[in-house]
C-alpha positions, -999 to +999 in steps of 0.1 A: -497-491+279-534-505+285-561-480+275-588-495+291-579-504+331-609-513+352-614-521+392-641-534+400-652-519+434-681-515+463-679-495+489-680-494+528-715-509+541-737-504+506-738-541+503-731-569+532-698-577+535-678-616+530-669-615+560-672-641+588-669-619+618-647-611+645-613-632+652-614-646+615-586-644+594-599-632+562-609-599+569-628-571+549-608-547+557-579-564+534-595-552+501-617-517+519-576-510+528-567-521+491-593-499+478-583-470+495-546-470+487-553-470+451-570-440+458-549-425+481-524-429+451-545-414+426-547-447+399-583-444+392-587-414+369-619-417+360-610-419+320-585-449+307-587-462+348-622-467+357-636-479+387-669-505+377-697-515+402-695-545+413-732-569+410-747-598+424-742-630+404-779-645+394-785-688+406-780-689+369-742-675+365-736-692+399-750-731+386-726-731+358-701-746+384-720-747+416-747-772+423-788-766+428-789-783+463-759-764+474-766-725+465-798-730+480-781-739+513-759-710+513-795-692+507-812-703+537-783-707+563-783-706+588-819-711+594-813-746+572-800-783+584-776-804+567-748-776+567-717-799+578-724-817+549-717-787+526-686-776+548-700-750+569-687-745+606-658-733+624-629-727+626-627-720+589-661-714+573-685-703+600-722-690+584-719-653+587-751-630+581-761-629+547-740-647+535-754-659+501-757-627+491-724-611+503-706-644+483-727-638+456-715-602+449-681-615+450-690-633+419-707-609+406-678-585+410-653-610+390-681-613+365-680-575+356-644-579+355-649-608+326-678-588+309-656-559+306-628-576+295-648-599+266-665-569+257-633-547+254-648-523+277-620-527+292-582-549+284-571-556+319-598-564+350-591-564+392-614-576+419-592-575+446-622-592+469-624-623+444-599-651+442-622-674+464-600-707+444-610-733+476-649-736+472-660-768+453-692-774+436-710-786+465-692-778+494-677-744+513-638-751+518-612-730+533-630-698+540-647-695+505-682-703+498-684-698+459-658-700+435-660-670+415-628-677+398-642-711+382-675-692+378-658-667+355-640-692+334-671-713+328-692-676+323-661-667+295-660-703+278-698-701+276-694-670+260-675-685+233-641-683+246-620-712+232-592-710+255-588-695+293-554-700+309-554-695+349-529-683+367-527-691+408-499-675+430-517-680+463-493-697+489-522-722+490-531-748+459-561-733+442-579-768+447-612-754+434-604-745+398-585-774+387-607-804+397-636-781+381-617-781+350-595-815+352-609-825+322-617-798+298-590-791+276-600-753+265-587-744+304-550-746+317-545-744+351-510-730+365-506-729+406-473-725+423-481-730+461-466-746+493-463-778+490-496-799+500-475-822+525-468-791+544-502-771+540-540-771+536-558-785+512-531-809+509-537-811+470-513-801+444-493-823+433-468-822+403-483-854+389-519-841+390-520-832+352-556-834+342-571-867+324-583-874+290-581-849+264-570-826+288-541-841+303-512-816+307-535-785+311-534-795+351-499-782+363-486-777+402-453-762+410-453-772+452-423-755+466-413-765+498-418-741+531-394-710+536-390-705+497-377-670+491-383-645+463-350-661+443-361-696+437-400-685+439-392-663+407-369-688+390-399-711+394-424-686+378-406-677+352-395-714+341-431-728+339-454-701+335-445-678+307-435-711+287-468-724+292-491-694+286-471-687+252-475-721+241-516-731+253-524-698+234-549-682+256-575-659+251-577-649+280-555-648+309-571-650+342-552-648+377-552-653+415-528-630+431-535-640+464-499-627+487-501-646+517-469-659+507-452-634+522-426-637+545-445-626+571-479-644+565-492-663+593-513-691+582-486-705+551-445-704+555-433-692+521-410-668+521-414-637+495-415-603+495-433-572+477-404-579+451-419-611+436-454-594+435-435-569+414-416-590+397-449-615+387-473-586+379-451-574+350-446-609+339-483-616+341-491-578+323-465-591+295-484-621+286-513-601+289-504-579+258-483-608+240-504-640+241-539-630+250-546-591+228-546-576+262-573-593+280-562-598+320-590-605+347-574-604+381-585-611+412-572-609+452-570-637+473-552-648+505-536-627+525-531-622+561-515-595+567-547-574+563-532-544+568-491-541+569-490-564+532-523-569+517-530-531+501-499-531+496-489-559+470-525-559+455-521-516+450-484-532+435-501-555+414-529-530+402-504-502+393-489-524+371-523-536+352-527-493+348-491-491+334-489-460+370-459-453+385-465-450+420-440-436+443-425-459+469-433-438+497-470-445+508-495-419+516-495-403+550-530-405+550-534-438+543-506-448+566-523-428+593-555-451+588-536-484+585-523-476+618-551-469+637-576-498+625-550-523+629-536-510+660-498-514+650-472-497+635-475-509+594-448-504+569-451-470+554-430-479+521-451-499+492-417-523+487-403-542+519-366-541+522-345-568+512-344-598+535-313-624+542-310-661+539-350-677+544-336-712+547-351-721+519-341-755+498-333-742+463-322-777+448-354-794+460-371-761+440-348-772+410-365-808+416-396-797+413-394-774+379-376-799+364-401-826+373-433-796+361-412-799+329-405-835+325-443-840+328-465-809+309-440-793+284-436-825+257-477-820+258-474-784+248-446-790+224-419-777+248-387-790+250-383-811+288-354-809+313-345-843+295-341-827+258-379-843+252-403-826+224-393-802+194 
């Protein structure tokens, strides 16, 4: 068991919000709901599970990946021009009030998380409002205006970090992270996501790799839509343990973004809660085994704001604490669920088991066996072929 479990947290209007207002998708209220069911369950205790404050990142901590020209757009919008050019406007990334500053606290927040965990302050790190993996250097992309993810890597392998191996589970590729890093070699970069033909950003592929010294440290498992929690799992744990073990991270860094849920309506994977389980204590594993402990998680997508989101990210966090949490959720918190959402929501932290999703298991095969023909022989693993040691 961790001794040192830290969520990093603000609180309800002490700081503007990332959010783009009314009728978006990617609502607040998907980590504010996240925040409280931890709560409700009792996980922070104040000793070995701490909640830290989250900051706002400095132009300094946000330049190592993003560019001058571009934070000070975010800065000024939306009393500035040229914002098309930088990927602002609806539907997907409308300027919202305060926005630089809001995005910048998300940073910030992840950066406490990788503070604490470099430090040892703490061994295992959650932002559940970070995982914003679309936002590029120069430009806003699918509804994330800086990357704190990428930020956090660069901040840790400033820091003298040698190695940082990511970790994406979003239902969409995390197209931000891996061209940021497609050719450094201390960074490995692991997504399993709907395949790009099928989905935004339409990046992804298997044969995207990395270049130069860093070719192989680039891997994409696509799956194809309606992938259920069977085939999703035999994916995971074919590539990614496999790879973590053998890159030899120092840290371990993840997106645990869950709108690959069965129910999500913007992506048409299939999972449920029991892959989030099922990942999180895979994940915590290589924590302890590979890296000496040292996790930084953050959220992601999600939207199912209120009936999935708290719950597989309150899953995912009660595992980083080593907390048994009953299955049962919290009146209370149900109670609250239901009335800002306006709907029934499930009132059980695991979803019940689901029948056939139509999903194509032998084109999932395909895939893993095309990850492996590809990366492992770089990392000394043996191929589907019988290739490497």
């Amino acid at each position: 068991m961790s001794e040192r479990v830290a969520l990093i947290r603000y609180g309800h209007g002490d700081v503007p919000l990332y959010d783009h207002g009314g009728g978006h998708p990617m609502r607040p209220e998907r980590f504010l709901l996240t925040y409280d069911l931890i709560d409700a369950y009792g996980i922070v205790d104040g000793e070995r599970v701490r909640a830290l404050a989250a900051r706002e990142a400095t132009d300094d901590e946000l330049l190592l990946v993003h560019t001058a020209p571009y934070v000070d757009t975010v800065r000024r919008a939306p009393r500035g021009g040229g914002l098309w050019q930088y990927g602002f406007g609806p539907p997907d990334n409308p300027v919202f009030p305060h926005m630089h500053e809001a995005a910048a606290r998300v940073v910030g927040a992840t950066l406490v998380g990788a503070e604490a965990v470099l430090s040892g302050a703490a061994e295992h790190a959650f932002n559940p409002a970070g995982g914003l993996h679309h936002a590029m250097p120069a430009k806003a992309s699918g509804f994330c205006v800086y990357d704190d993810i990428a930020v956090a890597i660069a901040w840790l392998l400033a820091h003298g970090v040698a190695r940082v191996a990511y970790v994406d589970v979003d239902v969409h590729h995390g197209h931000g992270p891996q061209p940021i890093f497609f050719a450094d070699p201390r960074v490995l970069t692991v997504s399993l996501h709907q395949d790009g033909r099928t989905l935004f950003p339409g990046t992804g592929r298997v044969d995207e790799i990395g270049e130069g010294d860093a070719a192989g440290t680039s891997v994409n498992v696509p799956l194809p839509p309606f992938t259920g929690d069977d085939d999703w799992l035999r994916a995971f744990e074919e590539v990614v343990p496999p790879l973590v073990e053998a890159f030899r991270p120092e840290v371990l860094v993840t997106q645990l973004g869950c709108d690959s849920h069965i129910t999500d309506p913007l992506a048409n994977l299939s999972l449920t809660t029991v892959s989030y389980r099922r990942a999180g204590a895979a994940l915590h594993d290589l924590a302890h085994r590979v890296c000496g402990g040292r996790w930084l998680a953050t959220g992601g997508g999600g939207y199912q704001w209120a009936s999935v989101v708290p719950r597989a990210w309150t899953q995912y966090f009660a595992e980083m604490a080593g907390v048994h949490v009953e299955d049962e959720l919290p009146a209370a918190w149900v109670a609250r669920a239901r009335a800002e959402a306006a709907k029934e929501v499930p009132t059980r932290l695991a979803d019940p088991p689901v029948g056939p999703t139509g999903g194509d298991a032998e084109a999932v095969r395909r895939t893993v066996d095309r990850v492996k023909d590809l990366v492992f022989p770089v990392h000394g693993l043996r191929s589907r072929l019988g290739g490497g040691p």
